[in-house]
N, C-alpha and C positions, 0 to 999 in steps of 0.2 A: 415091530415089523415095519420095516422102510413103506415097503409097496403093498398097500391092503387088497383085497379082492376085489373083484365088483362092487361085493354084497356089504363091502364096510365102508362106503360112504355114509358119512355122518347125517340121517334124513330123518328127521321127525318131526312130526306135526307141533308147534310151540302152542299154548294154553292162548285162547279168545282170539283163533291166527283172522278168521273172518271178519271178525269184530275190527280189530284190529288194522287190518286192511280195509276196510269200510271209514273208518277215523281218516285214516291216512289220506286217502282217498277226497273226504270232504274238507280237509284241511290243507292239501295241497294243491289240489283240482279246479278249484271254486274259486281260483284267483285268476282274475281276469286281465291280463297286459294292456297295453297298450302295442300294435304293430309295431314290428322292427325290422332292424337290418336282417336279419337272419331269414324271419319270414317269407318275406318279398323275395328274398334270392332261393329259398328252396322252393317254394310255391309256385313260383314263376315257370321255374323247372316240369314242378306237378302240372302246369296247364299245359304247358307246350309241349309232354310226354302223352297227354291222352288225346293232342291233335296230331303224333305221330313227329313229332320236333324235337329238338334237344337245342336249340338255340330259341332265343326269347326276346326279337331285341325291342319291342315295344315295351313286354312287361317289367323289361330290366332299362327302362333307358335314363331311370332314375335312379335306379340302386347304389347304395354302397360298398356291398357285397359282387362283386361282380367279376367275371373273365371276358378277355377279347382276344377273339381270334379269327383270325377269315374275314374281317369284315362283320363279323358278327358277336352277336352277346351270349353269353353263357353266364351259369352259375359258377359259383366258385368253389362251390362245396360238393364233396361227397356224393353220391346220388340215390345214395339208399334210402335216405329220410322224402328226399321228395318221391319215389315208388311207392313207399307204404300209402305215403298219406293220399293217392290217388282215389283209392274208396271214397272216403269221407269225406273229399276236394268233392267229388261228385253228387252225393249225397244228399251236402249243402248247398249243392249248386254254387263252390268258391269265384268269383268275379278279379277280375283287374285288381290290383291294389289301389288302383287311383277313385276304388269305389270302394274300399273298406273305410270303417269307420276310424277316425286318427286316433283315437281315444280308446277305445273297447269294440272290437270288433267279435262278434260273437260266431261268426261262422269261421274266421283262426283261432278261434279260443274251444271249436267242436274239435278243428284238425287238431292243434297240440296235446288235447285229451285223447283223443283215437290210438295218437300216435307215442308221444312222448309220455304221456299220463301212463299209460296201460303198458309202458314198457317200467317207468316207477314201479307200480305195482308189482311188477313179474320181478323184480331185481329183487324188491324187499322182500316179495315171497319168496326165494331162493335162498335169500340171506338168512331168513327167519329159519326157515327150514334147517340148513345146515346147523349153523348156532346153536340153535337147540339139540342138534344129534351131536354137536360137541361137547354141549353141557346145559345140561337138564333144566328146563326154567330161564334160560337166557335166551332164550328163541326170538320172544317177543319184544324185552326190550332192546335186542340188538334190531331188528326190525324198526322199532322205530325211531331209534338210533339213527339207524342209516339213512331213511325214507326222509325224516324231519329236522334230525339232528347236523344234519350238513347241508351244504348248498343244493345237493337231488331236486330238492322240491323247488327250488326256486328256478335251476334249469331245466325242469319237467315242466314247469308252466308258461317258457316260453321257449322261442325256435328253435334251441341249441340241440344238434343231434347228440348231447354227451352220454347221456342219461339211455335213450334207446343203443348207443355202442356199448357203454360199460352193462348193459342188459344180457348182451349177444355174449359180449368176450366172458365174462363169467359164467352163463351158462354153456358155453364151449367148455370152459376149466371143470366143472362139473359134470361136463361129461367125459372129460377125459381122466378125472380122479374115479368115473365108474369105469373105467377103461373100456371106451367105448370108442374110437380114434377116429373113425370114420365120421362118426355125427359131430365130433369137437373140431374136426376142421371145416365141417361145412357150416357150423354157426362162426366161427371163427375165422371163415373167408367172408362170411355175410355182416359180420362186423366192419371188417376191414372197407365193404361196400357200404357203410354206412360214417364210419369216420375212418380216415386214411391212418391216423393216429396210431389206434390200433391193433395196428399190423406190429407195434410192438410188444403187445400179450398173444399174437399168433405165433411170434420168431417165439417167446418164452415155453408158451406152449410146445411148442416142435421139439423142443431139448426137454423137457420134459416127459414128451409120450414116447421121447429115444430111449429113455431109461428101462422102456419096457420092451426093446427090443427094435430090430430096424422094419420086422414087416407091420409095427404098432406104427411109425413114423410113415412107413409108405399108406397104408392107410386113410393116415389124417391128411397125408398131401394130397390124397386120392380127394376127398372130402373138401379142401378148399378149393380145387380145379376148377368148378363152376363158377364160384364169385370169381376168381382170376381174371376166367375167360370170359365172362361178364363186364369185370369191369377194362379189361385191355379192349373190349369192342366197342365201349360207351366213350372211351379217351379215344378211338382211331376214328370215331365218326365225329365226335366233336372239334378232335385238337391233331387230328392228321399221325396219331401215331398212339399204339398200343402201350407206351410209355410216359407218355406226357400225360401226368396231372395237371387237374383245373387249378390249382397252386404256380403254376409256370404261368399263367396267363392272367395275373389277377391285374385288376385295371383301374384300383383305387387309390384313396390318396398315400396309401401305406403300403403303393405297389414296388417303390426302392427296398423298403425295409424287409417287406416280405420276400425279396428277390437275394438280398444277404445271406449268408450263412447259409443252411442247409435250411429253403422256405421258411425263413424269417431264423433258423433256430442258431445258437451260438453255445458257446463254452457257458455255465451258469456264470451270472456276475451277483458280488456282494449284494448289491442294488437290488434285483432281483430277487435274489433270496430274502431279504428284507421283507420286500414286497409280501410276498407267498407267503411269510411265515408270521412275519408282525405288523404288519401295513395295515390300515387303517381296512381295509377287507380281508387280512392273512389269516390263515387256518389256524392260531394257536389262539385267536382272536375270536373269529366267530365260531368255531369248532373243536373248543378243546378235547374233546371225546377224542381227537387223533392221537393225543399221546397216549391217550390208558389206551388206545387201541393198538398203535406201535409197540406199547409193551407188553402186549396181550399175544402180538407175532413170536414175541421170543419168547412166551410160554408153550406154543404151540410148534415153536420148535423141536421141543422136546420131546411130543409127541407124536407128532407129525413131521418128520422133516423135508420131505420132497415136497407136502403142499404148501410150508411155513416156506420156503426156500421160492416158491413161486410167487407166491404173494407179495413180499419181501422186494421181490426182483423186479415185479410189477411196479408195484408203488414207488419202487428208487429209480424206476426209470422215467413215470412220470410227472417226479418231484423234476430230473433234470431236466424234461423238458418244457415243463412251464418256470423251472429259472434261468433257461435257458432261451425263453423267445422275446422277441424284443420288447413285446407288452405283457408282460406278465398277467393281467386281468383278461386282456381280450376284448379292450373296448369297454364300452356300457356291458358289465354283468355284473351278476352278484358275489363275483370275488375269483381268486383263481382256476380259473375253471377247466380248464387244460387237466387237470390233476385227476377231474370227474370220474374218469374209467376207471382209473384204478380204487375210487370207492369201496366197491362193494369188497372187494379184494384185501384192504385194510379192516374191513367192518368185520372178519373173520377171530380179529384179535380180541372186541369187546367183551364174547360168551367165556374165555378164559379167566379175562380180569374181573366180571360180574358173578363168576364160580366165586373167587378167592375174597375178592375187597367189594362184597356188592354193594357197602354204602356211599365209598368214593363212586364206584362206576354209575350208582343214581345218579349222584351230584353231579358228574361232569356231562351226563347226557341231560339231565335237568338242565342245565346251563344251555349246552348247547341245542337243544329245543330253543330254549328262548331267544338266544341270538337268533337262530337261522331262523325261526320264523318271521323275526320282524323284520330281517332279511329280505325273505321271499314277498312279503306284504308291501315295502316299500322301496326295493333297491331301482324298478324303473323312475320312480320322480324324486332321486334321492343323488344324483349326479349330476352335476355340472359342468361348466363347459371341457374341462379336460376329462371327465370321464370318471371322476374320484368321488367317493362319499366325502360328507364334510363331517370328518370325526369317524370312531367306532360307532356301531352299533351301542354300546354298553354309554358311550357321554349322550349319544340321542337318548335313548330310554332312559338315563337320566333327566334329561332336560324333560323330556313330556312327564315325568314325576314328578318334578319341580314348578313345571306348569300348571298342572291340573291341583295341585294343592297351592297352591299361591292363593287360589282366589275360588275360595269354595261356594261362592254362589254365582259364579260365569256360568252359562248356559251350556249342557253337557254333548248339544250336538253334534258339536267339530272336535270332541276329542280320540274320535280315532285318527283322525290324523295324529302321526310322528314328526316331532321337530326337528329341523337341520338346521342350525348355527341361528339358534332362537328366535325360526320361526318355523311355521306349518309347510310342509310342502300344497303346493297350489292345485293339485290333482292326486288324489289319493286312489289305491289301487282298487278300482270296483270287483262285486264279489257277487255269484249269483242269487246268492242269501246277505244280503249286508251285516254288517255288526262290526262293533267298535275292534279296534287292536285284543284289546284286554279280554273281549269273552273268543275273540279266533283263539289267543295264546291259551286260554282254558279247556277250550276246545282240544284245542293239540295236545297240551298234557294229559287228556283224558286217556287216550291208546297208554302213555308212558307210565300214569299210575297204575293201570289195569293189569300191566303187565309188569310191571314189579312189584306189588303188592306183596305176593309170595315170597322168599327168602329159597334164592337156588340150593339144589344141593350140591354139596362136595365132591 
């Protein structure tokens, strides 16, 4: 059956799902950044929104993230992330940024949890859930597949709205595979309010909830209308017009680059793709689980075709447009991170390949646990002046094994530090429970053994 009912959304509860989420939680949560560009520029936003402003130019007059217009400063981002985080801005009583800490500032490290942490969680519980109503016993470790085994956690623990958009847009899909079209376009315009991005699983979404008919589409348009009109009223009082993105106004040093193409984006180049796919941050690098998960979509084709067909369409759109922008990384991140939304949506293919081959599909989430954590643990003091790790992941964690056994009676207190190009990085990522590399990475495998332990069935 093409088009199931309401009633056969795939929804089951996956074995130790709280537990599980509790793990996830302390292992992706408990890392603490150092401020960034991202922050400052949504934040900034959050103060100047609950004094009744939308321009910021004291808070921004340092930023690198930034829009100019009118004479005045603006964010350059989105404006959903800095809405949310207005509670918890309040809360903590958030200050200036020229009063956070440069290091660990723990009242942005409350916000990113409120905000981006607790939209992780929601993503992985979504994903868990479905998984496991695809196939029995794979709930869990797709769950923490997705949560640990990719870059999520590492953009959940700092400013990036990727992690809270790919939250929205797939629980929009999800409500539009219960055929529910009204509520899938209003999480799905509230997406859009949160990364501009997007708005290209809302367009995928639209041609999808047509399959059920044109009053199923009028509907869901019905349902994104408020974010529209939301967001057309926040661009006409910022930037003079109900169509002008804070993208038209960016005011940094990479404001030609971003002004090319369509806001920064181009045809993909070799170069590019490179990047994204085998670069010393590229996804087949630190996240191989993509491939068993890609061939996990065309299992799920088979039986699923209109969900397998959206996913699919998702993820190849966001492949082209992170090899399509002119910085494939995004700056200092943890690796291609443009792609993030379409996460969850790829993570759909793992419960298939964990049904059929579940001792490959350990292995490649095994792996990529272990990459992407030491990922998440190190990627802010692990870039240099261009913006680039020095090596993979996989030659670092080498070398700190070559280290720490070189010389078995050096003293064990600096060995959570991770080497880059042999030596320690100089500021290691504080944590609100300390502990070395090696018992967090134990830590983190804890959810992944607990949840494959079992042997799914057929």
């Amino acid at each position: 059956m093409l088009f199931p009912s309401r009633t056969e959304l795939p929804w089951r509860a996956p074995r130790h799902e709280l537990l599980l989420l509790a793990l996830v939680a302390m292992a992706a949560l408990t890392v603490v950044y150092p401020p960034g560009a991202q922050d400052v520029s949504r934040l900034c936003l959050t103060r100047a929104a609950v004094h009744g402003h939308l321009s910021a130019d004291t808070c921004l007059h340092d930023a690198v993230d930034v829009a100019s217009y009118g004479g005045h400063l603006y964010s350059d981002k989105a404006p959903g992330v800095s809405i949310l985080a207005i509670p918890i801005a309040e809360v903590v009583r958030l200050p200036d940024p020229s009063h956070w800490h440069y290091r660990y500032d723990f009242r942005v490290w409350a916000t990113r949890v409120a905000v981006q942490g607790l939209a992780l969680l929601l993503c992985a519980f979504l994903v868990g859930r479905v998984a496991e109503g695809l196939a029995p016993r794979t709930g869990g470790p797709t769950l923490v597949a997705f949560a640990l085994g990719t870059e999520a956690a590492a953009l959940s623990s700092a400013g990036f709205a990727h992690v809270p958009a790919a939250a929205l847009a797939f629980a929009a899909f999800l409500l539009a595979w219960r055929r529910s079209p009204f509520l899938a376009g209003l999480i799905a315009g509230a997406a859009v309010l949160v990364e501009y991005e997007t708005g290209l699983v809302a367009l995928v979404l639209a041609g999808y909830v047509l399959l059920f008919g044109r009053r199923a589409l009028g509907r869901y348009v019905l349902g994104a209308l408020p974010s529209a009109v939301a967001l057309g009223a926040y661009n006409w009082a910022a930037f003079g017009s109900p169509f002008h993105l804070s993208y038209r106004y960016v005011a940094d040093a990479f404001a030609a680059n971003q002004a090319a193409g369509f806001f920064g984006i181009h045809a993909p180049s070799w170069h590019a793709i490179r990047l994204v796919f085998v670069g010393d941050q590229g996804l087949l690098i630190d996240s191989p689980l993509v491939v068993a998960a890609a061939a996990g979509l065309v299992l799920l084709w088979r039986r699923r075709t209109a969900e397998a067909a959206v996913c699919t369409v998702v993820v190849l759109a966001f492949l082209a447009l992170n090899c399509g922008y002119f910085d494939p990384y995004g700056g200092d991140s943890p690796g291609p991170r443009f792609i993030a939304p379409s996460l969850p949506f790829l993570a759909l293919g793992l419960p298939l390949v964990l049904a059929r081959f579940r001792l490959i599909g350990a292995a490649v989430i095994a792996a990529s646990v272990v990459a992407s954590t030491a990922i998440a643990l190190t990627w802010p003091t692990a870039v240099n002046a261009s913006d680039r790790f020095h090596g993979t992941v996989w030659t670092r964690l080498a070398g700190l094994v070559r280290h720490d056994t070189a010389d078995p009676h050096r003293p064990r207190r600096n060995r959570s530090r991770v080497q880059a190009s042999g030596r320690f990085f100089a500021t290691p990522v504080r944590r609100g429970n300390p502990a070395g590399v090696g018992a967090i990475l134990r830590t983190t495998m804890k959810p992944a053994g607990a949840a494959t332990i079992a042997p799914p069935t057929r």
